[in-house]
The first five atom37 places (N, CA, C, CB, O) and aatype in JSON, in Angstrom:
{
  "aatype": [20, 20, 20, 20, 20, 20, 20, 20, 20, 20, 20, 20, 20, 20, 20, 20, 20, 20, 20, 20, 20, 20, 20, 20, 20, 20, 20, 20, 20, 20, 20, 20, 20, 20, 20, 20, 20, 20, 20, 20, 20, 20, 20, 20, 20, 20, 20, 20, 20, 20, 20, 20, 20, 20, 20, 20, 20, 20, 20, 20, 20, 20, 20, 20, 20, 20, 20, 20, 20, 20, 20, 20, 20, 20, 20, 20, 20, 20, 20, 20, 20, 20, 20, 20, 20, 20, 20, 20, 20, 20, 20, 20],
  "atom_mask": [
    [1, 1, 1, 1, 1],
    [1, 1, 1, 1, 1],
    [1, 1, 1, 1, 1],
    [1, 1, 1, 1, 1],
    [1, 1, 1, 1, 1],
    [1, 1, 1, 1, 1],
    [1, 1, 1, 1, 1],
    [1, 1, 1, 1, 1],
    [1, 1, 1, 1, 1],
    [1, 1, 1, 1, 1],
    [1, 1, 1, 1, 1],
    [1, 1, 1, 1, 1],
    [1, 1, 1, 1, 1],
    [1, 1, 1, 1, 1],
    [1, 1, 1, 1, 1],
    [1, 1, 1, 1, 1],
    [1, 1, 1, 1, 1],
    [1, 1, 1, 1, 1],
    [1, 1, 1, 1, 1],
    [1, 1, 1, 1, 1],
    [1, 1, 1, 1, 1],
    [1, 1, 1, 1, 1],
    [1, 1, 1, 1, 1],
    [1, 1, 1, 1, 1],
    [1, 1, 1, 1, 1],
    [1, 1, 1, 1, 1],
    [1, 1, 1, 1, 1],
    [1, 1, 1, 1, 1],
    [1, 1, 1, 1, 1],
    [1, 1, 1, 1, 1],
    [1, 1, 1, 1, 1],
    [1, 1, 1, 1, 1],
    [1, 1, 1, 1, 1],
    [1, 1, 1, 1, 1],
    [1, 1, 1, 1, 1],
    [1, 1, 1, 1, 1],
    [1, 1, 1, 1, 1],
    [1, 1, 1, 1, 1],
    [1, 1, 1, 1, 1],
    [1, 1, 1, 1, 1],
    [1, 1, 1, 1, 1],
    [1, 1, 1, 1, 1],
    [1, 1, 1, 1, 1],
    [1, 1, 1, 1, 1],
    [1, 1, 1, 1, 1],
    [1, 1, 1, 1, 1],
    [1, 1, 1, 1, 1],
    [1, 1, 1, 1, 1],
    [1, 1, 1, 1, 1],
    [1, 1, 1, 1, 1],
    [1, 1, 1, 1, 1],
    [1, 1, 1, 1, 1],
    [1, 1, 1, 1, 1],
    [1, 1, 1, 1, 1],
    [1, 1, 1, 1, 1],
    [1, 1, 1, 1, 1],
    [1, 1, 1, 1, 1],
    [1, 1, 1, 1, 1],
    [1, 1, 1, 1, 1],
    [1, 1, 1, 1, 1],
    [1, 1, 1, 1, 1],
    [1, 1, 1, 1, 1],
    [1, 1, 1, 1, 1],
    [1, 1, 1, 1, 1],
    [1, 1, 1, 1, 1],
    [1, 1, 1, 1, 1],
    [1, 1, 1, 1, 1],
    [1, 1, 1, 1, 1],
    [1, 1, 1, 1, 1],
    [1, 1, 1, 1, 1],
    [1, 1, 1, 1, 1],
    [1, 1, 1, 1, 1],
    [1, 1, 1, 1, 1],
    [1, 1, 1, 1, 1],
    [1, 1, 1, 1, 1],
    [1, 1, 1, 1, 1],
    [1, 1, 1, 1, 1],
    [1, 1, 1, 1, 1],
    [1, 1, 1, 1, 1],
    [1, 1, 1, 1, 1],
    [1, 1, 1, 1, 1],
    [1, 1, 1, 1, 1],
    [1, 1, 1, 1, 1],
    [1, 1, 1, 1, 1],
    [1, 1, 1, 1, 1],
    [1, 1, 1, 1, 1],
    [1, 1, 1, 1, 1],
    [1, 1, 1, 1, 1],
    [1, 1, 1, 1, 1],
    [1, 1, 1, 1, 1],
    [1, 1, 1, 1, 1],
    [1, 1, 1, 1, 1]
  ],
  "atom_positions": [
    [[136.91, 104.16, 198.07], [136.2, 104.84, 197.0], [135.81, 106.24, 197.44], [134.96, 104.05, 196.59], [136.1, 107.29, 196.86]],
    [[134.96, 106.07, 198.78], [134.74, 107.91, 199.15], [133.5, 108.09, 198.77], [135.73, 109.18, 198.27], [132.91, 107.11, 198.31]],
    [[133.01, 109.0, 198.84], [131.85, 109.96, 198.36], [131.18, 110.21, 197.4], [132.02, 110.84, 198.39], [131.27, 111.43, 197.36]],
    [[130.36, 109.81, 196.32], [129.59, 110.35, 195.52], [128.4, 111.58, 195.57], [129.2, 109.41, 195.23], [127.83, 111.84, 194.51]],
    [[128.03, 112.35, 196.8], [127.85, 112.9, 196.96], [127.56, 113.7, 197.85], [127.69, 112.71, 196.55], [126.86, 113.38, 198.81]],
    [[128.23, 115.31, 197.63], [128.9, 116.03, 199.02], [127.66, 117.23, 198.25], [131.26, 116.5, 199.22], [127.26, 117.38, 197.09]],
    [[127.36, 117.93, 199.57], [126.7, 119.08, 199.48], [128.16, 120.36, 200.03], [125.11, 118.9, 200.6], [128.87, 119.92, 200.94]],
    [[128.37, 121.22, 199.7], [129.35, 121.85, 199.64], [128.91, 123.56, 200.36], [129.81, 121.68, 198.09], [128.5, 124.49, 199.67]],
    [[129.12, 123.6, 201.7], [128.21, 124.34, 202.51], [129.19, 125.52, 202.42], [127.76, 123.7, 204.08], [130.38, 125.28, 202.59]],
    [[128.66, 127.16, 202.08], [129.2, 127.98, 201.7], [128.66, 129.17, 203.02], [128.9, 128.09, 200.13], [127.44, 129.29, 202.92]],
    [[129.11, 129.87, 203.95], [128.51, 130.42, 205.08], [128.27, 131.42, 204.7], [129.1, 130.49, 206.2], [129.01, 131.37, 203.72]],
    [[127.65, 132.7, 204.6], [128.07, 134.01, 204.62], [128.92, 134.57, 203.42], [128.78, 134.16, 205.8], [129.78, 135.43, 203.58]],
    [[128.61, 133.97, 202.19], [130.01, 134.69, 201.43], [131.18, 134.87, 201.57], [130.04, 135.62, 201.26], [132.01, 135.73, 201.27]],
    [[131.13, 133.63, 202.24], [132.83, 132.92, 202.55], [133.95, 133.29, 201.41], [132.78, 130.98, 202.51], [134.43, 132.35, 200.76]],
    [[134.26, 134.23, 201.23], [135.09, 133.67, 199.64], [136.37, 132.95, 199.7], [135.55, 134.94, 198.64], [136.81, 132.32, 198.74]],
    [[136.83, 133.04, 200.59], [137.7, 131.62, 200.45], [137.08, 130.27, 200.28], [138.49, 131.39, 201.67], [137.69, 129.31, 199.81]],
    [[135.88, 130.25, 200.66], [135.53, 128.95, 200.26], [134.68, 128.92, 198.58], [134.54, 128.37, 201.57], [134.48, 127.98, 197.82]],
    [[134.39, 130.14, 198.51], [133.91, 130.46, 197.41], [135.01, 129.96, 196.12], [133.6, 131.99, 197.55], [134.73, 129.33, 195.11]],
    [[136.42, 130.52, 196.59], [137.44, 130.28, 195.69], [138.01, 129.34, 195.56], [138.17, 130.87, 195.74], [138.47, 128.97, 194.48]],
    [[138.17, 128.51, 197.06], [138.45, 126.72, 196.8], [137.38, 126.18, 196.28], [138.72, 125.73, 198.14], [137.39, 125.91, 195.07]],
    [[136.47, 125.98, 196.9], [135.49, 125.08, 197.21], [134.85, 125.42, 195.58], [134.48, 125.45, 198.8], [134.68, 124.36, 194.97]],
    [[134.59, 126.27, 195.03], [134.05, 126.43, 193.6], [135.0, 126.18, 192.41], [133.56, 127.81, 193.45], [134.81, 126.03, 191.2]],
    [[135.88, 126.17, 193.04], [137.29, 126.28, 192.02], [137.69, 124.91, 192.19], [138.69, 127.45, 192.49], [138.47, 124.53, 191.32]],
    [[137.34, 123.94, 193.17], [137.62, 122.63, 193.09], [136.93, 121.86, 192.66], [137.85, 122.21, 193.94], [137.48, 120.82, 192.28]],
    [[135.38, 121.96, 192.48], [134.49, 121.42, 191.9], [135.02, 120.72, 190.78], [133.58, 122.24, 191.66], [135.32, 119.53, 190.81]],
    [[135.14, 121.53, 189.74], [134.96, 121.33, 188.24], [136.45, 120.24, 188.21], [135.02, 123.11, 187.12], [136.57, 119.51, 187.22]],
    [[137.34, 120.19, 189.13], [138.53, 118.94, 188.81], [138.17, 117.98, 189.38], [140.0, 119.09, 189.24], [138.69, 116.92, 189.05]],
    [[137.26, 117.97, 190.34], [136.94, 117.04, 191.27], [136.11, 116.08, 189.9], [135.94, 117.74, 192.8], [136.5, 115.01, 189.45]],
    [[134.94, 116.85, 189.47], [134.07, 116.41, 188.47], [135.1, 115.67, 187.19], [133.13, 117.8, 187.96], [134.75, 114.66, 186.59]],
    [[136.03, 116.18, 187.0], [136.89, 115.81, 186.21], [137.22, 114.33, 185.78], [137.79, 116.35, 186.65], [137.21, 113.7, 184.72]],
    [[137.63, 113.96, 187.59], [138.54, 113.28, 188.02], [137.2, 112.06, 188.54], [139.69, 114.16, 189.18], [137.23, 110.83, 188.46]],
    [[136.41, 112.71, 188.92], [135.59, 112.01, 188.93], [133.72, 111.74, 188.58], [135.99, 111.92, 189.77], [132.89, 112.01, 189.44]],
    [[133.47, 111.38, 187.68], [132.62, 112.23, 186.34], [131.25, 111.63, 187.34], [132.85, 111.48, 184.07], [130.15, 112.02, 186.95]],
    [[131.26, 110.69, 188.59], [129.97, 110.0, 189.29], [130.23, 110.97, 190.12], [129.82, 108.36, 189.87], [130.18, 110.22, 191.09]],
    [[130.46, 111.99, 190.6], [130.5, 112.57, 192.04], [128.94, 113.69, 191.61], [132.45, 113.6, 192.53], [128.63, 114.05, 190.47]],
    [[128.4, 113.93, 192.57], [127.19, 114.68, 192.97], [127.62, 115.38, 193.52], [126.21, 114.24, 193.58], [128.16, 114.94, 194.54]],
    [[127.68, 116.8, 193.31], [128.14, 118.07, 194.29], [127.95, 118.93, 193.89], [129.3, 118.32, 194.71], [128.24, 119.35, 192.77]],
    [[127.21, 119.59, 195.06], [126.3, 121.0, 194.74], [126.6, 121.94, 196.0], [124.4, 120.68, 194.63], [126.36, 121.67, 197.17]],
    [[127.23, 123.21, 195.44], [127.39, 123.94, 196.22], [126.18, 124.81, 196.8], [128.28, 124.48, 195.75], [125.42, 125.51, 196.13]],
    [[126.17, 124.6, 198.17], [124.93, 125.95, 198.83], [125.39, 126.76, 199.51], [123.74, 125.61, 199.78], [126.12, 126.43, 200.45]],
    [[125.13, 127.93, 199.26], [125.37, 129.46, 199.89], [124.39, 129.6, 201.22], [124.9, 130.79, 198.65], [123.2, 129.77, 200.95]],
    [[124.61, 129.57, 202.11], [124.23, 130.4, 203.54], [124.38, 131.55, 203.65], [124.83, 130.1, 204.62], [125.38, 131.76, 204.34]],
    [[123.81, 132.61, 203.25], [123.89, 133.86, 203.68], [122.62, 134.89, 203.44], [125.04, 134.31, 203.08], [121.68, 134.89, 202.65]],
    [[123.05, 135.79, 204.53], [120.97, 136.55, 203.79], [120.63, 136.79, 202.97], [120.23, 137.71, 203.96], [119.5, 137.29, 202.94]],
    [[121.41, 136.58, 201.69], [120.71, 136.65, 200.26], [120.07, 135.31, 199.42], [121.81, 137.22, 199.33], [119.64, 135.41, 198.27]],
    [[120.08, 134.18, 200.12], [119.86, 133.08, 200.16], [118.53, 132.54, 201.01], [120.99, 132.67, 200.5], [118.2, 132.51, 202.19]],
    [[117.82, 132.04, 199.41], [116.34, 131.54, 200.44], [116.38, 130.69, 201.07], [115.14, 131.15, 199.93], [117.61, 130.62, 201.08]],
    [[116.07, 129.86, 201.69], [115.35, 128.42, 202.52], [115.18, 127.61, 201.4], [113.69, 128.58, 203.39], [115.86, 126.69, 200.95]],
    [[113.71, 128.35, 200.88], [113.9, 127.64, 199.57], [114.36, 126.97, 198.37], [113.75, 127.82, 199.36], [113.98, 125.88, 197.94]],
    [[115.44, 127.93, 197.75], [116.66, 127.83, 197.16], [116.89, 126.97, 197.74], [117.55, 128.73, 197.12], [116.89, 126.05, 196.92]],
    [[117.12, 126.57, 198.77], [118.62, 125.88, 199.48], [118.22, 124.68, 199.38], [119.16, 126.22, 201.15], [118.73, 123.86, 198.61]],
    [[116.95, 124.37, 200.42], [115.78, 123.19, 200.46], [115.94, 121.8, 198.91], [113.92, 124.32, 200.26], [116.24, 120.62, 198.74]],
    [[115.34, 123.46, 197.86], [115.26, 122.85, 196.44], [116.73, 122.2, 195.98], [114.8, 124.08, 195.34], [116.66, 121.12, 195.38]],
    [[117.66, 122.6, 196.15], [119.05, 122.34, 195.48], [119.22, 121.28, 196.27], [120.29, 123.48, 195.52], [119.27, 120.23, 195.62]],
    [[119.35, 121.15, 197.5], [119.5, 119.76, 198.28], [118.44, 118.84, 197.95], [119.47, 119.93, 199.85], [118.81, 117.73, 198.33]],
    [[117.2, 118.77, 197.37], [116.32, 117.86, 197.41], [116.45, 117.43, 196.14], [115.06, 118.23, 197.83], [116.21, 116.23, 195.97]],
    [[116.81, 118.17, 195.02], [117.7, 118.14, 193.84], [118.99, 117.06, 194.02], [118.24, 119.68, 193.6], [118.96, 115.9, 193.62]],
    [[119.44, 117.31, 194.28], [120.99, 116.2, 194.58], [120.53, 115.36, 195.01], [122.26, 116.48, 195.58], [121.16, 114.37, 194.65]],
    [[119.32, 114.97, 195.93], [118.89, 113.52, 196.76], [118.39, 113.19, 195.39], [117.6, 113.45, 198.32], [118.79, 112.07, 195.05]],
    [[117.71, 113.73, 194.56], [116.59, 113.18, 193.63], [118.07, 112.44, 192.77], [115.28, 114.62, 192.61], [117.65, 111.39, 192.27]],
    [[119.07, 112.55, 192.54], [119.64, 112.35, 191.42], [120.36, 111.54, 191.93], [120.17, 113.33, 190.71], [120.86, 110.77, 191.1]],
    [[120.77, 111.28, 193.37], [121.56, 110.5, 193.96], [120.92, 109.07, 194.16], [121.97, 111.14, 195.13], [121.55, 108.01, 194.16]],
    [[119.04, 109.28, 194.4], [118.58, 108.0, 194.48], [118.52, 107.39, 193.4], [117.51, 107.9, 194.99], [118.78, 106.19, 193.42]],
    [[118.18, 107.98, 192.22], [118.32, 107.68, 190.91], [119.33, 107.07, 190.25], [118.21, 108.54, 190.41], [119.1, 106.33, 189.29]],
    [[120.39, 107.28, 190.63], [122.09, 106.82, 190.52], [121.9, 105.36, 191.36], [123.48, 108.16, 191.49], [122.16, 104.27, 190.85]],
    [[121.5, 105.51, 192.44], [121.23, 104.35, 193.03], [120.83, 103.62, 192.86], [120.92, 104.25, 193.6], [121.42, 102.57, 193.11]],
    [[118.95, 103.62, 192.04], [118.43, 102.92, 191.85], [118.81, 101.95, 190.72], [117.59, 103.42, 191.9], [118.72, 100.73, 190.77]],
    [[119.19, 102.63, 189.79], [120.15, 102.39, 188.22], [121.0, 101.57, 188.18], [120.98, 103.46, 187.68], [121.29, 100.94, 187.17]],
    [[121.9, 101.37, 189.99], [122.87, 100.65, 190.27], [122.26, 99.38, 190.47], [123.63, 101.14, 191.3], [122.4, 98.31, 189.87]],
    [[121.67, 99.69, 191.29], [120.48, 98.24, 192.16], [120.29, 97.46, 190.7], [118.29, 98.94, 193.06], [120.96, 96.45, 190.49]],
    [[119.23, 98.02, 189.57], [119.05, 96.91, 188.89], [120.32, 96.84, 187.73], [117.54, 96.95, 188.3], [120.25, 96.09, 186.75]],
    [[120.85, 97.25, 187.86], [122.42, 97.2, 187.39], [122.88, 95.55, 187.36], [123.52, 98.17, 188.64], [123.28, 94.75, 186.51]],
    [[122.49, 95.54, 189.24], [123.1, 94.33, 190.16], [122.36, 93.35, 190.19], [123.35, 94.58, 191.53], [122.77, 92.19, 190.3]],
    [[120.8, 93.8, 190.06], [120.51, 92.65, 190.07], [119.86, 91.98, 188.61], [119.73, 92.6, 191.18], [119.04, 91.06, 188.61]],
    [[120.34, 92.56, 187.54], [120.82, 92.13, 186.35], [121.47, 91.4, 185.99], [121.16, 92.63, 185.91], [121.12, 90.58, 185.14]],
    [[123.56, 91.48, 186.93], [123.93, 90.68, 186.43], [123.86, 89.24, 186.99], [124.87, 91.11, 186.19], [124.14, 88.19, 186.41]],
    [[123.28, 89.48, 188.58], [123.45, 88.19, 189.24], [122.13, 87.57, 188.08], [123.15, 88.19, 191.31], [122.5, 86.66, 187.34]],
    [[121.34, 87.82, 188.0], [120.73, 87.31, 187.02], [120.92, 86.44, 185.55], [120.34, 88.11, 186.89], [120.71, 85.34, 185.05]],
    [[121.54, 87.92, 185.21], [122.64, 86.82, 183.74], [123.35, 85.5, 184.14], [124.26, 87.78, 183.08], [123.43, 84.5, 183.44]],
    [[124.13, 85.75, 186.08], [125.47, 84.69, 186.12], [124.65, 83.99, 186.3], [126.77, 84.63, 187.11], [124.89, 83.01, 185.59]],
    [[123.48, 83.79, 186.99], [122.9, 82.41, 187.03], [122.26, 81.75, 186.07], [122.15, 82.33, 187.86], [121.95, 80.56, 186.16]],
    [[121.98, 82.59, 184.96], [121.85, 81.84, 183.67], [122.89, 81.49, 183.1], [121.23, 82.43, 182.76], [122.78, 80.37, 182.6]],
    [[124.39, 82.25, 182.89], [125.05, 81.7, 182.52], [125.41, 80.24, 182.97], [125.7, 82.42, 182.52], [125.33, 79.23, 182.27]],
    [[125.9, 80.33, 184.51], [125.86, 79.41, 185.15], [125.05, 78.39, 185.33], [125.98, 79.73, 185.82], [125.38, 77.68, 186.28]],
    [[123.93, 78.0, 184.64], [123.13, 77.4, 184.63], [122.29, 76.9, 185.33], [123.38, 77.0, 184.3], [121.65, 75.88, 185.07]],
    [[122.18, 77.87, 186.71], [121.33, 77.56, 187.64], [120.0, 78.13, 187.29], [121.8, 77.95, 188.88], [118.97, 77.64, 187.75]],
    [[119.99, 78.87, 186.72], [118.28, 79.36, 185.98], [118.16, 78.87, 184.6], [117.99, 81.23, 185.78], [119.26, 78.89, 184.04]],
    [[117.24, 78.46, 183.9], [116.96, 78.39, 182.87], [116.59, 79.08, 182.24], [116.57, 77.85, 182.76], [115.49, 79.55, 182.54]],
    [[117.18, 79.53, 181.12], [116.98, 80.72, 179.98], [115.44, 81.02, 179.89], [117.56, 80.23, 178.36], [115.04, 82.12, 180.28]],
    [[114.56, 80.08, 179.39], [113.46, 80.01, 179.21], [112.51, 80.51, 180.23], [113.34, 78.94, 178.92], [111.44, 81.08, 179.98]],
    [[112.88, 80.31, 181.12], [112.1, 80.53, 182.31], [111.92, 81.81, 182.24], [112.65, 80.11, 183.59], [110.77, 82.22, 182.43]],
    [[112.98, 82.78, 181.96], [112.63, 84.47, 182.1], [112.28, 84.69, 180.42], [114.3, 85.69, 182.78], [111.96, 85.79, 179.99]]
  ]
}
């Protein structure tokens, strides 16, 4: 499966990476509509802050994705054991 989410580290106004790496995004997203990826710029025009915020940004959305999954899962084991009839409907 791979990665759902890449931080996409940009040095100095790299522009080659500026031109892949930004220019690949949007097919990547395409191709794959769960991926998390946020490009950050390293260079002296670039705060700490900025950078800090955008990465703590992608964690916030990545745990969230996560969490969504979790009771996702433990939803259906839930349903199968009602289906399955090891829980009783009533009971929940």
């Amino acid at each position: 499966k791979g990665y759902d989410n890449i931080v996409c580290t940009q040095p100095f106004g790299c522009l080659p990476n500026h031109i892949v790496g930004k220019g690949v995004i949007p097919n990547i997203k395409k191709k794959h509509p769960e991926a998390n990826i946020v490009p950050i710029d390293y260079d002296p025009g670039a705060t700490k802050v900025n950078q800090e915020n955008r990465i703590k940004l992608m964690l916030a959305v990545a745990r969230e994705k996560m969490n969504e999954e979790y009771i996702d899962y433990i939803s259906k084991g839930i349903e199968d054991k009602i289906n399955n009839g090891n829980i009783p409907a009533n009971i929940l």
